[in-house]
C-alpha positions in Angstrom: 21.1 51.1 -35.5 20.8 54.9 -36.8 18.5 54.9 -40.0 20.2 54.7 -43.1 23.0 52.8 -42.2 26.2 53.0 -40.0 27.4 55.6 -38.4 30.9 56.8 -38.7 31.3 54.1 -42.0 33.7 56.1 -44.6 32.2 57.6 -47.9 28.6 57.3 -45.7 28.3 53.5 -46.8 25.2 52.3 -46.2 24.3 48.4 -44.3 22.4 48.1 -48.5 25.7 49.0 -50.4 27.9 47.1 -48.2 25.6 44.1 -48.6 25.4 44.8 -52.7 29.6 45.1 -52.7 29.4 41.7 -50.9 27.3 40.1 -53.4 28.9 41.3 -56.7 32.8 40.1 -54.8 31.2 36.6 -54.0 29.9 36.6 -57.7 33.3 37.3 -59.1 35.1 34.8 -56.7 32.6 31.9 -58.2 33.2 33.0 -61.5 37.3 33.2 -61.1 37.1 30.0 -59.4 34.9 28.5 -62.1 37.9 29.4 -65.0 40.7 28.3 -62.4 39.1 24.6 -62.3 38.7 24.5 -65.8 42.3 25.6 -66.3 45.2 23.1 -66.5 48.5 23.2 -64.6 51.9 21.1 -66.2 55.2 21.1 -65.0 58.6 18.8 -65.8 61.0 17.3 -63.8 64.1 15.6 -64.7 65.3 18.1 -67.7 61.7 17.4 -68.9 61.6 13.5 -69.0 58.9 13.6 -66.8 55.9 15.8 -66.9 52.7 16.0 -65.0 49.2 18.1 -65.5 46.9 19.1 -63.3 44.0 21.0 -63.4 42.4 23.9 -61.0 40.6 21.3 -58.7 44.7 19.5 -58.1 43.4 16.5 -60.2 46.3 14.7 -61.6 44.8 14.6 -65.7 47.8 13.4 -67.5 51.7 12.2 -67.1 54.3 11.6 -69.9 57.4 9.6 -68.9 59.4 9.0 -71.8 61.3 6.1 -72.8 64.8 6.8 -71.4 63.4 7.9 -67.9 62.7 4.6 -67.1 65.7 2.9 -65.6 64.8 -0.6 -64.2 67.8 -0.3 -62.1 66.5 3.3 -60.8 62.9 2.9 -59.9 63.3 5.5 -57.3 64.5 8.2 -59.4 61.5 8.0 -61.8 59.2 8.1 -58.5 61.4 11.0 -57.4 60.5 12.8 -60.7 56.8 12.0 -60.9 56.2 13.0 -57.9 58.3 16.6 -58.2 56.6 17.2 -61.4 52.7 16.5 -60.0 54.1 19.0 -56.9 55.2 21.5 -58.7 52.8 21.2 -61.0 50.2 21.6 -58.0 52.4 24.5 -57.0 51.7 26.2 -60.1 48.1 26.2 -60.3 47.8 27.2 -56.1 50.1 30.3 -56.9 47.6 31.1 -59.6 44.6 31.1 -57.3 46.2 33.2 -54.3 47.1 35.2 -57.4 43.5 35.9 -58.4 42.2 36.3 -54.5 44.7 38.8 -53.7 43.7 40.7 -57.2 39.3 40.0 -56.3 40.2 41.4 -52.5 42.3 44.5 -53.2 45.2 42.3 -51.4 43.2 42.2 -48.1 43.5 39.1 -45.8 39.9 38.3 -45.6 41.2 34.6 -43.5 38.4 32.5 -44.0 35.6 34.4 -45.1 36.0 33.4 -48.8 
């Protein structure tokens, strides 16, 4: 390797700056993953009988089901609605994180390197 870095790297980045750039966007991805497991995720189903939180690490932490949801003669619609509620719900907080990679990488498809 030529001393001093690369050669041929745009702006004449050096192997020390690259490494520094690394560090600080691995700092900020801890921290923006930090606040999105601390934040919490709800979403209805049913016209908003049913709702369902989650928070950033897709932990269910809370469900409402109020009184006229509950149909003994239509179990399977509640469980249709609890369970559209915790996935959407999920849905929600997962669009929120791809949100904040894409903004942390510029929109670049790092894969699996983050």
């Amino acid at each position: 390797m030529a001393k001093g870095g690369f050669r041929g790297m745009p702006g004449g980045m050096n192997q020390t700056a690259m490494m520094k750039q690394a560090q600080k966007m691995q700092q900020e991805m801890l921290r923006m993953q930090a606040e999105q497991e601390a934040k919490t995720f709800t979403a209805a189903a049913g016209g908003g009988v049913v709702s369902a939180t989650v928070n950033g690490k897709h932990e269910l932490v809370n469900i409402e089901i109020k009184p006229e949801a509950v149909d003994p003669d239509d179990v399977e619609m509640l469980q249709d609605m609890v369970i559209a509620a915790v996935n959407e719900a999920m849905r929600a907080a997962d669009a929120e994180a791809a949100n904040n990679m894409s903004r942390l990488t510029g929109g670049l498809n790092l894969g699996g390197l983050f």
